[in-house]
PADO-15145 format. One record per atom (N, C-alpha, C, CB): residue in one letter; chain; atom name; x, z, y. Coordinates in steps of 0.02 Angstrom, whole numbers. Glycine has a CB too. Example, Ala and Ser with C-alpha at 12.3 -4.5 7.8 and 13.67 -1.06 7.14 Angstrom:
BEGIN
- rest kette atom px pz py
- a A N 660 390 -284
- a A CA 615 390 -225
- a A C 660 390 -165
- a A CB 565 452 -224
- s A N 642 354 -112
- s A CA 684 357 -53
- s A C 645 394 2
- s A CB 704 286 -30
// end
This chain:
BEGIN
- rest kette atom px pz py
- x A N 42 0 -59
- x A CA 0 0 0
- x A C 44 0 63
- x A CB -48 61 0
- x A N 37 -39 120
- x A CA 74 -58 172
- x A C 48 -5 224
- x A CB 65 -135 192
- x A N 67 46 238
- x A CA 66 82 283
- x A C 70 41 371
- x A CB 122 128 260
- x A N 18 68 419
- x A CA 3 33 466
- x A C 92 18 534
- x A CB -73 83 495
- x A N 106 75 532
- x A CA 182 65 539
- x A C 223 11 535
- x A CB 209 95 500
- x A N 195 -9 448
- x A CA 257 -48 435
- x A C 223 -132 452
- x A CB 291 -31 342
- x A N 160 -131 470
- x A CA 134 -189 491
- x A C 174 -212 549
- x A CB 63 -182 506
- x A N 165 -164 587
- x A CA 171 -158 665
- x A C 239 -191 669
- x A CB 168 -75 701
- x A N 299 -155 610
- x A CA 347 -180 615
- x A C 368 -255 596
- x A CB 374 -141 593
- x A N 335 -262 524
- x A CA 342 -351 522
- x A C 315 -374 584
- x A CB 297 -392 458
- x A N 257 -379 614
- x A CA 251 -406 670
- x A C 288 -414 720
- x A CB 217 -391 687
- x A N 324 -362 734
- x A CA 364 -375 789
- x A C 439 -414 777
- x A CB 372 -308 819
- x A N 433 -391 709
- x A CA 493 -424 685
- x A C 498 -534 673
- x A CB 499 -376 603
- x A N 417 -523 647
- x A CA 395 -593 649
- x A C 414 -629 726
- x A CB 310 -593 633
- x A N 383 -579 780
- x A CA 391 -618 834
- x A C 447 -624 861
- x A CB 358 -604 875
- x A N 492 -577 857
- x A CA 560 -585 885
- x A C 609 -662 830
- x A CB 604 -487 875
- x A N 584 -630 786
- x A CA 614 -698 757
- x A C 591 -777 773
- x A CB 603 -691 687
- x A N 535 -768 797
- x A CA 486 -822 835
- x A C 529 -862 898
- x A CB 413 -775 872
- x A N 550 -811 935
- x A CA 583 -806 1012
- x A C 661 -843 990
- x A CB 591 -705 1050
- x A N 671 -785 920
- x A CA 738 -818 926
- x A C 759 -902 907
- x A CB 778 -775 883
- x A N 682 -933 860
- x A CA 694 -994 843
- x A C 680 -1040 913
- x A CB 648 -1011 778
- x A N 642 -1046 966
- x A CA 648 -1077 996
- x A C 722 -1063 1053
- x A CB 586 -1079 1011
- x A N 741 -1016 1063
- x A CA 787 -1009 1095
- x A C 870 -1062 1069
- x A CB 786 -930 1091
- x A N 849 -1058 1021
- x A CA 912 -1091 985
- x A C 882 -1160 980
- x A CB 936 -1057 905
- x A N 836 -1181 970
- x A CA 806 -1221 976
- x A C 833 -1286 1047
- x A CB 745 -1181 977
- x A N 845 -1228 1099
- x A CA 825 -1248 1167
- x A C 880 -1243 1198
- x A CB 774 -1213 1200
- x A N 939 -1211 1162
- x A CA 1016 -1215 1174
- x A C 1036 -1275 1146
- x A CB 1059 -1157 1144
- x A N 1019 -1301 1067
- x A CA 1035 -1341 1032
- x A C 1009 -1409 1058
- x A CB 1017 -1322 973
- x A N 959 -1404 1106
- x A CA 954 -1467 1143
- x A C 882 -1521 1101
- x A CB 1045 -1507 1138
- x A N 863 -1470 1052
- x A CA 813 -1484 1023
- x A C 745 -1462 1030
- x A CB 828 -1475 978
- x A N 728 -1439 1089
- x A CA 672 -1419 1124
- x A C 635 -1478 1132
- x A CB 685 -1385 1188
- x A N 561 -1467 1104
- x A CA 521 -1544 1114
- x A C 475 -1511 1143
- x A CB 493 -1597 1047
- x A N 414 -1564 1186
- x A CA 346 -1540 1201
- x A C 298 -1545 1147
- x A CB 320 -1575 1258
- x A N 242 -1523 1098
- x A CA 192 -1543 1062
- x A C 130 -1569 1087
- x A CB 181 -1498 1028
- x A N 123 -1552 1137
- x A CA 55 -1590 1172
- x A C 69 -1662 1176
- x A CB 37 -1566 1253
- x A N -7 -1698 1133
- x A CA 15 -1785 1148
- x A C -9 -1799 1200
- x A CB -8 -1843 1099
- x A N -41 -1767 1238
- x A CA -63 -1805 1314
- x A C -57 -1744 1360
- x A CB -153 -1842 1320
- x A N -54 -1773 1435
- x A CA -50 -1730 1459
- x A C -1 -1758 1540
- x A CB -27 -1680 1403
- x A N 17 -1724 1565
- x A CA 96 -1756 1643
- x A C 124 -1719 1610
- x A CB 104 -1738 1750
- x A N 176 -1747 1637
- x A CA 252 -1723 1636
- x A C 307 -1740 1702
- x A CB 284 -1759 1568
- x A N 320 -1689 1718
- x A CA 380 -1700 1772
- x A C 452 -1716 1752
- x A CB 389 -1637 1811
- x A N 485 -1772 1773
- x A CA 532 -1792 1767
- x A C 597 -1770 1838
- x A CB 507 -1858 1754
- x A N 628 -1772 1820
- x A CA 679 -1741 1888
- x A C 758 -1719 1865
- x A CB 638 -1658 1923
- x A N 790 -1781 1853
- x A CA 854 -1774 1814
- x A C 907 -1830 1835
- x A CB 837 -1779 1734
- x A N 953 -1833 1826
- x A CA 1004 -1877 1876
- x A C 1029 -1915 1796
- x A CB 1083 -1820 1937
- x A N 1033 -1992 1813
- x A CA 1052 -2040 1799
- x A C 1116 -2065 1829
- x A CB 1006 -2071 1804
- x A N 1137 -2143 1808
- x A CA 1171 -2190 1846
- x A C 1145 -2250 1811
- x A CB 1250 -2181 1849
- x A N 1184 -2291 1879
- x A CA 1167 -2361 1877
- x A C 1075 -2386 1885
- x A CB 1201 -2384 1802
- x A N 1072 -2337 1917
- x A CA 980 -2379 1939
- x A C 941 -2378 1864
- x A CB 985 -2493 1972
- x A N 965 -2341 1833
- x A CA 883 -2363 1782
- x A C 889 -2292 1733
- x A CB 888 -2464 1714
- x A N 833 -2286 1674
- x A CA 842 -2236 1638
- x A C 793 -2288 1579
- x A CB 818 -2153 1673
- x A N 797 -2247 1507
- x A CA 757 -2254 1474
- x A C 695 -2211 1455
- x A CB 786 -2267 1439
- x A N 656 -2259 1431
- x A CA 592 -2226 1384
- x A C 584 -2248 1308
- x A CB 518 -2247 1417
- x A N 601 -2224 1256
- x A CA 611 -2253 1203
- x A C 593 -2208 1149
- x A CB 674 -2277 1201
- x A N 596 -2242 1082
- x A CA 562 -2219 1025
- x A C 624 -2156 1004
- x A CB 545 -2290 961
- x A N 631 -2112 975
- x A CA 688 -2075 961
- x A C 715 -2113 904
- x A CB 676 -1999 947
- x A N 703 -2159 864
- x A CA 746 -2170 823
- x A C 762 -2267 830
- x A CB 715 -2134 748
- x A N 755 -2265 888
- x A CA 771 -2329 924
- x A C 811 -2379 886
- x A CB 808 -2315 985
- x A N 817 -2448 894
- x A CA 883 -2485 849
- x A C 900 -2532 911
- x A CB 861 -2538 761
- x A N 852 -2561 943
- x A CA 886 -2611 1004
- x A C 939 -2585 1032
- x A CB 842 -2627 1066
- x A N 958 -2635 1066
- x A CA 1026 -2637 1110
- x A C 1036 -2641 1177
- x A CB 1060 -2685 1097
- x A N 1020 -2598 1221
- x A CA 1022 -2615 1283
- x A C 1063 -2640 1328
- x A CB 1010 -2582 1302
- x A N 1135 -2657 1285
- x A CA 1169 -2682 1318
- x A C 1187 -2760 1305
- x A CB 1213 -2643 1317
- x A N 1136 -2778 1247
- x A CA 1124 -2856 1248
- x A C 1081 -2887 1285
- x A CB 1107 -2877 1194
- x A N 1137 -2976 1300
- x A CA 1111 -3011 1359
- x A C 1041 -3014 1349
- x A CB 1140 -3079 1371
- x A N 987 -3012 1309
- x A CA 940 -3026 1298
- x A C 885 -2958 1337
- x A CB 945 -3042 1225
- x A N 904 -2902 1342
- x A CA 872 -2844 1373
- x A C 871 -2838 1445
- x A CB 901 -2787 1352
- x A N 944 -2839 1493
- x A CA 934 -2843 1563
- x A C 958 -2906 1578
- x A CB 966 -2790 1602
- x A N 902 -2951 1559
- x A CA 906 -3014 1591
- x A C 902 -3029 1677
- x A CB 854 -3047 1559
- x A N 910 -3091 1722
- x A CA 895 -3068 1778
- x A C 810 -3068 1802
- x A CB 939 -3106 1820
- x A N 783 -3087 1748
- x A CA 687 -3088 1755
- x A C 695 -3005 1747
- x A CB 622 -3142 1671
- x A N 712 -2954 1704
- x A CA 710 -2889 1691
- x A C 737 -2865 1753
- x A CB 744 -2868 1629
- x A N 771 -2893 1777
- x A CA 813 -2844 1850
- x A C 759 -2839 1896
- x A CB 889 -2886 1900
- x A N 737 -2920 1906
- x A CA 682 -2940 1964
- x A C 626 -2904 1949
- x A CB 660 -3018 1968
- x A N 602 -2877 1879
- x A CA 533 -2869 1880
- x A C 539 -2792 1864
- x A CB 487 -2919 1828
- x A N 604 -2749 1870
- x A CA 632 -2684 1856
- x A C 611 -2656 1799
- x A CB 623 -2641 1904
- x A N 601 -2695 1761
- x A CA 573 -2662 1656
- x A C 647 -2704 1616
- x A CB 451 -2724 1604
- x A N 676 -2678 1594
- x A CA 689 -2729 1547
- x A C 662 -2691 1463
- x A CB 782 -2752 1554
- x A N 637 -2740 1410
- x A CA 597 -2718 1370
- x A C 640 -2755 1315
- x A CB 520 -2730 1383
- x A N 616 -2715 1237
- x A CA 635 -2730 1189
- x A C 578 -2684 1142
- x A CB 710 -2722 1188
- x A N 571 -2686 1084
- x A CA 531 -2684 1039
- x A C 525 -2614 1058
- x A CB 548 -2708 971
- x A N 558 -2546 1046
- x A CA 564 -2486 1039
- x A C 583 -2439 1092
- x A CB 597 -2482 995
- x A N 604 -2486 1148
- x A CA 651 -2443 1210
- x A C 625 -2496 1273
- x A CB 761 -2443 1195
- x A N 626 -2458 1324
- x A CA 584 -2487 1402
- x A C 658 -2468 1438
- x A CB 489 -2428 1443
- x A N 667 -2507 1467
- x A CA 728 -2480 1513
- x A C 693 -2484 1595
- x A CB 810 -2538 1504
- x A N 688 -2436 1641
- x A CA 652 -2429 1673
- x A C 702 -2442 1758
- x A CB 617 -2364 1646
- x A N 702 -2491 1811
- x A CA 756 -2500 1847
- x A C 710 -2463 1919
- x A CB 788 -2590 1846
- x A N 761 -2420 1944
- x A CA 755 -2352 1992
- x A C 788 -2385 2057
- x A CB 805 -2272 1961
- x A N 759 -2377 2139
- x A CA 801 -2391 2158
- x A C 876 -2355 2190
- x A CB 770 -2416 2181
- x A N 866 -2286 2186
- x A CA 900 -2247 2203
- x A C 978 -2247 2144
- x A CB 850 -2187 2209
- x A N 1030 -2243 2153
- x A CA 1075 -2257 2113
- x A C 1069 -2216 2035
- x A CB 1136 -2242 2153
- x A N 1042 -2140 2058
- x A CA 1057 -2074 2019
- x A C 990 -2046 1984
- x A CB 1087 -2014 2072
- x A N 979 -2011 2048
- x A CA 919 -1944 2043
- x A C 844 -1989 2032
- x A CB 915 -1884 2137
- x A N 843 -1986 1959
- x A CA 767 -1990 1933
- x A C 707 -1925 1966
- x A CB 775 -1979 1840
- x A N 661 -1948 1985
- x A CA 607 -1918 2004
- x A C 530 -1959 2006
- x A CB 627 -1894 2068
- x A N 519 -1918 1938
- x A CA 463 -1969 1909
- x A C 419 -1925 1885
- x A CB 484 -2023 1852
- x A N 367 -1937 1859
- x A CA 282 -1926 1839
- x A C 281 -1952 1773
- x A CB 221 -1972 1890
- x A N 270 -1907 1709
- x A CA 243 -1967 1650
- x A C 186 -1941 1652
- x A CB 276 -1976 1568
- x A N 109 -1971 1623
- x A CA 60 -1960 1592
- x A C 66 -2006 1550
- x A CB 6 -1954 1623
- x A N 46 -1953 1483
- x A CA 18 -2005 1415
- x A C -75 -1976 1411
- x A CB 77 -1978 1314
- x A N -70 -2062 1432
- x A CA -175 -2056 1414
- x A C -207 -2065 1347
- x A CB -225 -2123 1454
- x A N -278 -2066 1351
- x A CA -296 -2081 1306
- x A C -336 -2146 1263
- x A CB -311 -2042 1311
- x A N -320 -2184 1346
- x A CA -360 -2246 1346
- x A C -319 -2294 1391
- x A CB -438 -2233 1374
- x A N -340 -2340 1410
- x A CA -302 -2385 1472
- x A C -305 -2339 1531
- x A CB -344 -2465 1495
- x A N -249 -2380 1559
- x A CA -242 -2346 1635
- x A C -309 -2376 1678
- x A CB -158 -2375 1679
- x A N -359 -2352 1729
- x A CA -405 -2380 1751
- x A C -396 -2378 1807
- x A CB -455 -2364 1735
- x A N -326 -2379 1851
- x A CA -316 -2385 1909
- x A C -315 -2448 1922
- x A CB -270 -2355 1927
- x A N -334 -2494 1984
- x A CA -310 -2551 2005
- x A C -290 -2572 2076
- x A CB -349 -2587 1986
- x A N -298 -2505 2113
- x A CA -293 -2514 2196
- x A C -203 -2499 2184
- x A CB -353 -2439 2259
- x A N -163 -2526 2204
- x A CA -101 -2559 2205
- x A C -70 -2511 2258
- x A CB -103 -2643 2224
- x A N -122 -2520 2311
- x A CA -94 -2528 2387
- x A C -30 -2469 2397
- x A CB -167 -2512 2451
- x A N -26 -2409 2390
- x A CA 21 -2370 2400
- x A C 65 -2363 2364
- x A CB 7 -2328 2408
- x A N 76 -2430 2323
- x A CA 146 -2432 2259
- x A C 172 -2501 2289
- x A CB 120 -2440 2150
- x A N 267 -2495 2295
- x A CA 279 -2549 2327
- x A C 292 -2613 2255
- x A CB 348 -2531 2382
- x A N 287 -2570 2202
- x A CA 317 -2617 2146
- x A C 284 -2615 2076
- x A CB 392 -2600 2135
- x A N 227 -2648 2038
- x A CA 197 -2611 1982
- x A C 216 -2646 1928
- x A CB 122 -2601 1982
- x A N 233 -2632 1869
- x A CA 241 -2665 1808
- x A C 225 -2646 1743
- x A CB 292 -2677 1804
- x A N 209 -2666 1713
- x A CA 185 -2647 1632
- x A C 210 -2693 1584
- x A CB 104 -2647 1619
- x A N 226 -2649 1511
- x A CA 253 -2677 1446
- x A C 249 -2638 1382
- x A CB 320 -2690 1456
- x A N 229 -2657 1336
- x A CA 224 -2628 1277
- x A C 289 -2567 1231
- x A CB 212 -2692 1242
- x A N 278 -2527 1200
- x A CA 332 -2505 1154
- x A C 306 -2485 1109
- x A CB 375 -2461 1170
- x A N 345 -2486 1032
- x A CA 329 -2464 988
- x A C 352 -2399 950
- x A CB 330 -2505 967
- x A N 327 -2339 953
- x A CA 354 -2298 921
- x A C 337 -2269 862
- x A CB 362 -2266 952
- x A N 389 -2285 809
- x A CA 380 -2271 728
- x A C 397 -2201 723
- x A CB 430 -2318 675
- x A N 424 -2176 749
- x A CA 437 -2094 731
- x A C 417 -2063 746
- x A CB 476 -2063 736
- x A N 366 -2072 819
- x A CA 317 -2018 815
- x A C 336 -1966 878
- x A CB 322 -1980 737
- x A N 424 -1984 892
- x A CA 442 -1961 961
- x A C 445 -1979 1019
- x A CB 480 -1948 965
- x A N 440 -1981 1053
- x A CA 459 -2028 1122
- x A C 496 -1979 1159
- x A CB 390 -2060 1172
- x A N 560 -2008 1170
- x A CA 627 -1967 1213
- x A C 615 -2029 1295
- x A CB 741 -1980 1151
- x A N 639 -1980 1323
- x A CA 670 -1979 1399
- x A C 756 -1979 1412
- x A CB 640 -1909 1434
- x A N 766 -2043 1417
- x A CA 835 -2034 1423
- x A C 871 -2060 1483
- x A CB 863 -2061 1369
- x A N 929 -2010 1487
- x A CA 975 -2060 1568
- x A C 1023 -2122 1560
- x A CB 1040 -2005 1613
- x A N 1056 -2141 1597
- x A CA 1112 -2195 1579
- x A C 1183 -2159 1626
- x A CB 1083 -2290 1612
- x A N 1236 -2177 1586
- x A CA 1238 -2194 1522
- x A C 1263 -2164 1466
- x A CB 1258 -2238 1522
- x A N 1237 -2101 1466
- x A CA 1261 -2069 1422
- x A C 1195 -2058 1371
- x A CB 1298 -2009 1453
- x A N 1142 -2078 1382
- x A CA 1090 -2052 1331
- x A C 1070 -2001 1311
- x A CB 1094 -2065 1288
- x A N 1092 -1972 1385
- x A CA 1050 -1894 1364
- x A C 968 -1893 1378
- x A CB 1082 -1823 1418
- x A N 963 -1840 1332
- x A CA 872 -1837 1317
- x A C 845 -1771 1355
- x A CB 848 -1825 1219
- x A N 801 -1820 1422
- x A CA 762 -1754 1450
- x A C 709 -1731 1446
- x A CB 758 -1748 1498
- x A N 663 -1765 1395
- x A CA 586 -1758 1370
- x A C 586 -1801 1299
- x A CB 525 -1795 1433
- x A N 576 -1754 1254
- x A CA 557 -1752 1189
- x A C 481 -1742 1180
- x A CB 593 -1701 1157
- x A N 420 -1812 1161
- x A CA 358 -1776 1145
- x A C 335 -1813 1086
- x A CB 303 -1773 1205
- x A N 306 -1788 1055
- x A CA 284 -1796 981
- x A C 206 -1820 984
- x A CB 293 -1721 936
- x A N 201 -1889 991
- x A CA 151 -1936 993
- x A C 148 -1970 902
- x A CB 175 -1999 1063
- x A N 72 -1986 930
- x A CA 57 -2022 854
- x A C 83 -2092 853
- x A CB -27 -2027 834
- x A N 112 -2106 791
- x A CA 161 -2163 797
- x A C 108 -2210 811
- x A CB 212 -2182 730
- x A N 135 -2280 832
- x A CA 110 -2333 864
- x A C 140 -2394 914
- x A CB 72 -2304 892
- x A N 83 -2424 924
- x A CA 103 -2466 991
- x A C 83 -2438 1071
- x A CB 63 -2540 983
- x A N 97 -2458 1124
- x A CA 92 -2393 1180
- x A C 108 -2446 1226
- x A CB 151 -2315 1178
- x A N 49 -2461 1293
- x A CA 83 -2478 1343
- x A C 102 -2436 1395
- x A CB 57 -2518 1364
- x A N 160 -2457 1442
- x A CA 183 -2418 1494
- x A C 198 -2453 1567
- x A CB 243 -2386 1468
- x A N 156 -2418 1572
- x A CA 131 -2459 1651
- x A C 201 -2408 1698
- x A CB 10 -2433 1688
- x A N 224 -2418 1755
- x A CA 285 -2410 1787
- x A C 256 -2411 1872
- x A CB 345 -2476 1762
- x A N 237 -2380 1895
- x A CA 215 -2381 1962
- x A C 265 -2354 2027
- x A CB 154 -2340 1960
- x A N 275 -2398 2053
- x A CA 365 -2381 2096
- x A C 351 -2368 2158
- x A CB 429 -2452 2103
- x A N 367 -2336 2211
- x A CA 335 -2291 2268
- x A C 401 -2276 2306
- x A CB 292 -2217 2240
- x A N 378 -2284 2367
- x A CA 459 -2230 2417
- x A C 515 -2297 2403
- x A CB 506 -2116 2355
- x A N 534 -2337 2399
- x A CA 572 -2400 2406
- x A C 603 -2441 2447
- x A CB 550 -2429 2393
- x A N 576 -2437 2514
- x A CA 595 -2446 2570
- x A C 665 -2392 2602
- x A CB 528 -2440 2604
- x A N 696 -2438 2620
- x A CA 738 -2411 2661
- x A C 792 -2342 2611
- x A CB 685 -2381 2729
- x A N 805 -2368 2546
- x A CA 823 -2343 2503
- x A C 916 -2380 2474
- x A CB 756 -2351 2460
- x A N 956 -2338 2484
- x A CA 1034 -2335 2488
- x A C 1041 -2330 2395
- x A CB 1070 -2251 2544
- x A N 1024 -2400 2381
- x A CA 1054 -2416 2303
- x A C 1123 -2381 2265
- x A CB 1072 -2495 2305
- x A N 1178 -2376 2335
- x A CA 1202 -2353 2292
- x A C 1239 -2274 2288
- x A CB 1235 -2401 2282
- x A N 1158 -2233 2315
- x A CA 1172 -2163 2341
- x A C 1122 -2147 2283
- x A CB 1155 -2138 2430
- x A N 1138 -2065 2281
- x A CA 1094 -2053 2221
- x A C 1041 -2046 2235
- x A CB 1106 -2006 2182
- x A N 1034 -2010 2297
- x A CA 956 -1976 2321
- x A C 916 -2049 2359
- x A CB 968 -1892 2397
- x A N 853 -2027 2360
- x A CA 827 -2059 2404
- x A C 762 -2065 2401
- x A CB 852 -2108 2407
- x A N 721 -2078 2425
- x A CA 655 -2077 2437
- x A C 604 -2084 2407
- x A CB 645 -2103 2466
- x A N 623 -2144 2334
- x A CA 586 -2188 2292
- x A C 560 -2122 2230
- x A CB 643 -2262 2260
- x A N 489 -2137 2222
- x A CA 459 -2110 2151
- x A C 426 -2152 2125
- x A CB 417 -2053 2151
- x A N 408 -2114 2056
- x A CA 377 -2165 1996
- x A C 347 -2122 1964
- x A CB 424 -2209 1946
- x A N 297 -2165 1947
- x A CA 219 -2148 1907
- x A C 223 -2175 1842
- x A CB 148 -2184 1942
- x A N 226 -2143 1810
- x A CA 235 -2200 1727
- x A C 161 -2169 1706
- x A CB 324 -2175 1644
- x A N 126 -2204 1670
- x A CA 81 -2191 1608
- x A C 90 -2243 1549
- x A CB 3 -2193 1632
- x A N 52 -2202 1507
- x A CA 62 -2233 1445
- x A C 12 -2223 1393
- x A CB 120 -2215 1421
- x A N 1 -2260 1347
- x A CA -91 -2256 1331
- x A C -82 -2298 1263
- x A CB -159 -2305 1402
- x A N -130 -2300 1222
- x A CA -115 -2362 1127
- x A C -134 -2385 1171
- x A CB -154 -2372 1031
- x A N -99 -2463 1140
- x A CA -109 -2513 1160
- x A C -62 -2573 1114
- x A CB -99 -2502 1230
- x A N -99 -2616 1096
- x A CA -59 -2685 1057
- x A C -37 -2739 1084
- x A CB -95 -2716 1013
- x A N -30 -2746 1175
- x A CA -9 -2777 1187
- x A C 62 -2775 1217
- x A CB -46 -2794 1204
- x A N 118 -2839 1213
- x A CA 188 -2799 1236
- x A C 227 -2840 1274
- x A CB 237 -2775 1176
- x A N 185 -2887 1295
- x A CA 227 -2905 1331
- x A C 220 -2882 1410
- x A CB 229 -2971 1320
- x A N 302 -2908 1453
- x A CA 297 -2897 1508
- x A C 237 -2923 1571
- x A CB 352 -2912 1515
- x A N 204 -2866 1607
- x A CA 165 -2898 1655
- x A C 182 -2874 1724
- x A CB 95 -2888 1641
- x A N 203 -2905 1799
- x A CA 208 -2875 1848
- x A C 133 -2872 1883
- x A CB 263 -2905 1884
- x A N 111 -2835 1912
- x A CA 55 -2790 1932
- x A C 46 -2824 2004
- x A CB 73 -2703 1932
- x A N 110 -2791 2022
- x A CA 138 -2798 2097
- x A C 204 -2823 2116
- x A CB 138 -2738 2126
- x A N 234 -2864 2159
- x A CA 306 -2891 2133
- x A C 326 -2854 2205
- x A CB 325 -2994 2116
- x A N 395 -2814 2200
- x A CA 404 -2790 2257
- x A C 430 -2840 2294
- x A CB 437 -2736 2257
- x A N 430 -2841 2367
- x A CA 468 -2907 2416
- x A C 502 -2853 2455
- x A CB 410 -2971 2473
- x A N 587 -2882 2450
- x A CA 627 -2843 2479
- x A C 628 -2883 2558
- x A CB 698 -2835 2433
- x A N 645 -2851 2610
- x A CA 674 -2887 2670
- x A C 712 -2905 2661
- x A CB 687 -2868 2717
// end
């Protein structure tokens, strides 16, 4: 017979051991979100103008001619089956918005985005990572039901923006929603002066 004591104590013992798995968890760099929908704040320093959005167990190549073509530069997506490469105008400092929906995006008023684009990805594993360039570090881990997924890219603050400084003005709206279609679409094409 388990004396009430000794409840008290597995419990607490359960939970501390609880604390201690995510903690290590979250040192080890293996901290994920479980919610499949929902925002997410992005706010992490890159280089070279772009970051990824990709499947975690990715195989493309982002550094083949076929990914940042100069149509991918112009239309700031470059795309491949499993990975979105997303082009920023600020050199560095990502500062972005994800929502994953549950349906299409049903926005269509444009007007306060200087640049909009959308493209398909496919993710077989079930993760979708957030990553910088170019080292591929991962700043959002979320555990979505595998699939096809479009990701619409909504670009903001662009003007009058120092390419090759880190900071600067520009944000982004990503969503992302099932969806079976993948190829590239521009929304809105930004026009530089």
């Amino acid at each position: 017979m388990i004396r009430r004591w000794e409840i008290r104590k597995i419990s607490s013992q359960s939970f501390f051991l609880i604390v201690c798995i995510f903690i290590l968890l979250s040192v080890a760099g293996l901290a994920f979100t479980i919610k499949p929908s929902g925002k997410y704040r992005l706010d992490f320093f890159t280089k070279h103008n772009q970051f990824y959005l990709c499947d975690s167990a990715y195989k493309s190549n982002t550094g083949s001619n076929t990914f940042w073509t100069p149509e991918a530069y112009h239309d700031r997506l470059g795309v491949d089956y499993d990975i979105l490469g997303i082009g920023i105008e600020s050199y560095g400092h990502v500062k972005a918005d994800l929502e994953i929906l549950d349906s299409a995006d049903p926005q269509t008023d444009f007007g306060q985005y200087n640049h909009v684009v959308e493209a398909g990805i496919t993710i077989q594993s079930g993760l979708l990572q957030v990553l910088n360039f170019p080292d591929y570090k991962s700043y959002l881990k979320l555990i979505i039901k595998p699939g096809k997924y479009r990701v619409r890219v909504y670009s903001s603050g662009l003007g009058n923006v120092d390419t090759e400084a880190d900071e600067g003005q520009d944000h982004y709206k990503i969503t992302m929603w099932p969806d079976s279609r993948m190829e590239r679409k521009v929304l809105k094409q930004l026009v530089k002066k």
